[in-house]
NUKOL-569649 format. One record per residue (C-alpha): residue in one letter; x, y, z. Coordinates in nm, 2 decimals. Layout:
// residues N
+------+--------+--------+--------+
| rest |     c1 |     c2 |     c3 |
+------+--------+--------+--------+
|    A |      X |      Y |      Z |
...
+------+--------+--------+--------+
// end
This chain:
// residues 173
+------+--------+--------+--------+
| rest |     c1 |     c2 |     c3 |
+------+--------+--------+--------+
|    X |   0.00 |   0.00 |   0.00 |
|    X |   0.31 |   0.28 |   0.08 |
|    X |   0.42 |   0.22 |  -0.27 |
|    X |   0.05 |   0.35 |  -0.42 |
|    X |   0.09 |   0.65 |  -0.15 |
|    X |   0.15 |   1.01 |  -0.34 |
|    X |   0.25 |   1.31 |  -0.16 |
|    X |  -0.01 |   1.60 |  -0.18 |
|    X |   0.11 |   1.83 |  -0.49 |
|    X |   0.19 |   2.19 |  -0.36 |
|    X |  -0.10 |   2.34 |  -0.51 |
|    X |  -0.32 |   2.14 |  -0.24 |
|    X |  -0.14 |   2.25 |   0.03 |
|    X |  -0.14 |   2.61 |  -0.04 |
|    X |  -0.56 |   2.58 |  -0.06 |
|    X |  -0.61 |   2.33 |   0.18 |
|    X |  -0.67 |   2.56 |   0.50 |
|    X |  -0.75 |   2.90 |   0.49 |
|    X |  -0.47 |   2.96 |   0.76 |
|    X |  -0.20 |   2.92 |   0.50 |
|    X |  -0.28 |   3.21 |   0.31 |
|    X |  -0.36 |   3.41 |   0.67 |
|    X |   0.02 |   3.40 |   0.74 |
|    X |   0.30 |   3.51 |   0.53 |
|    X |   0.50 |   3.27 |   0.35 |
|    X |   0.81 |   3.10 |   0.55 |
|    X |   0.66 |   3.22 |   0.89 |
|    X |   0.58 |   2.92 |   1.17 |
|    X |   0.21 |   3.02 |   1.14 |
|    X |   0.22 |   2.92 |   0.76 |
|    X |   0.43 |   2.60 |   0.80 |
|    X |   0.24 |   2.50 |   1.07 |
|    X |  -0.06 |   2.52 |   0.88 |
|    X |   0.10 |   2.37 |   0.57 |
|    X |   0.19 |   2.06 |   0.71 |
|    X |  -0.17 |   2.01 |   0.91 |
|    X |  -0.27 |   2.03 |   0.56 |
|    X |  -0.01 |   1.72 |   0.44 |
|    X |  -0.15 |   1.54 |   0.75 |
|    X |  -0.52 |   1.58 |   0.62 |
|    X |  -0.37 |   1.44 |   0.24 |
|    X |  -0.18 |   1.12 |   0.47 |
|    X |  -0.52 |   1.06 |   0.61 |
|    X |  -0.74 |   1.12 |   0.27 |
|    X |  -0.48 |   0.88 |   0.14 |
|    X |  -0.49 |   0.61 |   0.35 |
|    X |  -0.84 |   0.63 |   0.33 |
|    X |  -0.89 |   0.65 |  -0.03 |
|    X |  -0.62 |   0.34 |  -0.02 |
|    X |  -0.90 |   0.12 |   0.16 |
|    X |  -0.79 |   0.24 |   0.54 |
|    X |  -1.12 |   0.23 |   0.78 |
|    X |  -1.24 |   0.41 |   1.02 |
|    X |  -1.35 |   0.09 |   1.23 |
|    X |  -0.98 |  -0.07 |   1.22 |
|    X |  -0.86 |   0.26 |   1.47 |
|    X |  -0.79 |   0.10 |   1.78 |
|    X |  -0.87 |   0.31 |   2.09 |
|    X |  -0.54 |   0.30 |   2.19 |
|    X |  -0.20 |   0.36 |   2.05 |
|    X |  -0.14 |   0.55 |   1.68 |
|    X |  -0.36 |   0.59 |   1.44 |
|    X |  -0.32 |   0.31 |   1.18 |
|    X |  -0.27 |   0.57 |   0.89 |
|    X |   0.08 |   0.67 |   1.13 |
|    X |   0.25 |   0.36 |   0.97 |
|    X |   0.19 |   0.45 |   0.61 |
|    X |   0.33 |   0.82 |   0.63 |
|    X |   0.62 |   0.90 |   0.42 |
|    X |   0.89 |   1.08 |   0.54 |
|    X |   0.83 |   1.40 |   0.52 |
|    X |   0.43 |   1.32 |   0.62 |
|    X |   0.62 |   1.23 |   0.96 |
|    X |   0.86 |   1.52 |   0.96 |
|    X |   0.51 |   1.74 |   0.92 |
|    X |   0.38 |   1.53 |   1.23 |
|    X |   0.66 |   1.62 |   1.46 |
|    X |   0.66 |   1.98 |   1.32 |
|    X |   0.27 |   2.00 |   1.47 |
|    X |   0.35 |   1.82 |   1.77 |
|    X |   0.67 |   2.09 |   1.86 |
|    X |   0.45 |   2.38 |   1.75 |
|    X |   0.20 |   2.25 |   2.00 |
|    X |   0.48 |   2.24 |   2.23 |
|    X |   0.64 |   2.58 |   2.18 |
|    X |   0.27 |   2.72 |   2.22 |
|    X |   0.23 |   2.54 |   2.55 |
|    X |   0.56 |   2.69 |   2.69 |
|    X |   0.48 |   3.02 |   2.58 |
|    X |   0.16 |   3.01 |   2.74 |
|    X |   0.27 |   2.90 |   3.05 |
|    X |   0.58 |   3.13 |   3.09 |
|    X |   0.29 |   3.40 |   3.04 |
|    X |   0.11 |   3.31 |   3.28 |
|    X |   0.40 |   3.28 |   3.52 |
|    X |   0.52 |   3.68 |   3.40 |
|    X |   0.19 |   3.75 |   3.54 |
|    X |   0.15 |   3.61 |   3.86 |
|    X |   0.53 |   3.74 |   3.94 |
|    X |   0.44 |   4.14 |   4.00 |
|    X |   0.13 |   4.08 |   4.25 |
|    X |   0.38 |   3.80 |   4.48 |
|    X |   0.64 |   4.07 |   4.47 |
|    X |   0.44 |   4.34 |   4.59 |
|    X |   0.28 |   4.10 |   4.84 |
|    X |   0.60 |   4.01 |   4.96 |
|    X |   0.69 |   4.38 |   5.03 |
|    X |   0.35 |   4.51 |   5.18 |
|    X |   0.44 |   4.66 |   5.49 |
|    X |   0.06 |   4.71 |   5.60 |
|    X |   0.10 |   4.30 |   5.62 |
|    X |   0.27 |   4.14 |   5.88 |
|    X |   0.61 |   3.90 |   5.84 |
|    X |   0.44 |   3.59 |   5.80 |
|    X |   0.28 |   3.72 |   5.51 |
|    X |   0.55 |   3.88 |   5.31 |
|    X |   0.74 |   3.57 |   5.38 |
|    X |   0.54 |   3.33 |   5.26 |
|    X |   0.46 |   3.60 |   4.87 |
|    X |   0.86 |   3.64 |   4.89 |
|    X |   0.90 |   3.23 |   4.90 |
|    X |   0.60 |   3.23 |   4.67 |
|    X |   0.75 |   3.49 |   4.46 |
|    X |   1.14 |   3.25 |   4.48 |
|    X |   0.94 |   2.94 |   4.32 |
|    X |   0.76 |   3.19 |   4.06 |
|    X |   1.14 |   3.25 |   3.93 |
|    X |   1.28 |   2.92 |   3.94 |
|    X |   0.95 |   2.82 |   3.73 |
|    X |   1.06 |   3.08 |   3.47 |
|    X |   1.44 |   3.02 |   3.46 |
|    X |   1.28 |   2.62 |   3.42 |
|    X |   1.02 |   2.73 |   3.20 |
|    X |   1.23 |   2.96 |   2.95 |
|    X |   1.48 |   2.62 |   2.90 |
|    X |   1.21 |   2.43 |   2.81 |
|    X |   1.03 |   2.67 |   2.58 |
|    X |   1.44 |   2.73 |   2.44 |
|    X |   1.44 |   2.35 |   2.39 |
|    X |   1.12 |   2.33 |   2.23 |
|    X |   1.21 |   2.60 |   2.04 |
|    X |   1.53 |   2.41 |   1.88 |
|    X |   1.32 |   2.08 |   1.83 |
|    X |   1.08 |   2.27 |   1.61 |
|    X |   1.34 |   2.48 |   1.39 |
|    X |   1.51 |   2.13 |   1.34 |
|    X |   1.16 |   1.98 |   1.24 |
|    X |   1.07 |   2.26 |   1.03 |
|    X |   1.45 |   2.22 |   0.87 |
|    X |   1.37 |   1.88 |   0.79 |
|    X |   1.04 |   1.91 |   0.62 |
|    X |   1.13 |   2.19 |   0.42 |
|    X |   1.43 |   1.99 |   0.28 |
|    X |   1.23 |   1.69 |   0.22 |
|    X |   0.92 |   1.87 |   0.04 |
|    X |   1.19 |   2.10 |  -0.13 |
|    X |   1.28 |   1.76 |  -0.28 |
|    X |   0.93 |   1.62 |  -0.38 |
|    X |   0.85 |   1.98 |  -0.53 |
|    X |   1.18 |   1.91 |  -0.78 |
|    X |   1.09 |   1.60 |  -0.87 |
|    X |   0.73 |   1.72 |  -0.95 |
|    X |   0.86 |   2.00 |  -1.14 |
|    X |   1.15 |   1.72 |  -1.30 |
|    X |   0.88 |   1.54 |  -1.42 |
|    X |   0.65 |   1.83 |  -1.59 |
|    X |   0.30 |   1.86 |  -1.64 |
|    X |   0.09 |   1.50 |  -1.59 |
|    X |   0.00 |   1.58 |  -2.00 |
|    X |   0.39 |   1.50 |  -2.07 |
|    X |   0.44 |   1.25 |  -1.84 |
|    X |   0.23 |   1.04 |  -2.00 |
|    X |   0.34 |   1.10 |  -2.35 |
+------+--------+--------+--------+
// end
């Protein structure tokens, strides 16, 4: 069945969600979206190739996982480290907000010392959390411009070859 498998042509991808053309060209927004959209073609595919829906176990990978081609995988772990920048982000965020009010708690000196104590310790962990925090966003960060390195290499390569061979009209003659 791999050997049937075709990887979606460009001009699918640029259509296929209307987030692609929301984002410019090159930016993680856009290559995020265009490789959501070369997982919906590995899943049309596999369908289309006699995959069904009642053969998806509840647990463990989709069956369609195993007949992903390289760069279909490569796309997969792009998604799955944007997710994870975004989750980072979101949490350092959250931390960056939550640090002023502990640090002005900590030095109220209406309150009394058990209670600046306890925001100053509160306002210790906060840090630590965002020194933690900002190495795994950085880490997350690295894993996705490798993945995003990868794919673009690997659908640079299927986009020659498709322009290689020409038009399906010559192909065939």
């Amino acid at each position: 069945m791999l050997t049937l498998r075709r990887p979606a042509p460009a001009d699918f991808l640029a259509r296929r969600h209307p987030r692609v053309a929301a984002f410019p060209p090159g930016s993680r927004g856009w290559l995020v979206a265009i490789c959501r959209a070369e997982l919906d073609w590995a899943d049309a595919e596999w369908r289309r190739l006699g995959g069904r829906a009642e053969k998806v176990a509840r647990h463990g990978p989709h069956p369609a996982e195993a007949w992903r081609l390289p760069h279909e995988r490569q796309a997969a772990r792009l998604v799955n480290c944007h997710l994870h920048v975004d989750a980072e982000s979101h949490y350092l965020h959250l931390l960056l907000r939550r640090l002023p009010a502990q640090r002005i708690a900590a030095a109220d000196a209406s309150q009394t010392e058990a209670f600046r104590a306890h925001w100053a310790e509160a306002a210790d962990g906060t840090l630590r959390d965002l020194r933690n925090q900002r190495l795994r966003r950085a880490l997350a960060w690295r894993a996705f411009l490798e993945a995003a390195t990868h794919y673009t290499r690997l659908r640079a390569a299927i986009d020659h070859a498709a322009l290689m061979q020409g038009p399906p009209s010559q192909a065939a003659a």
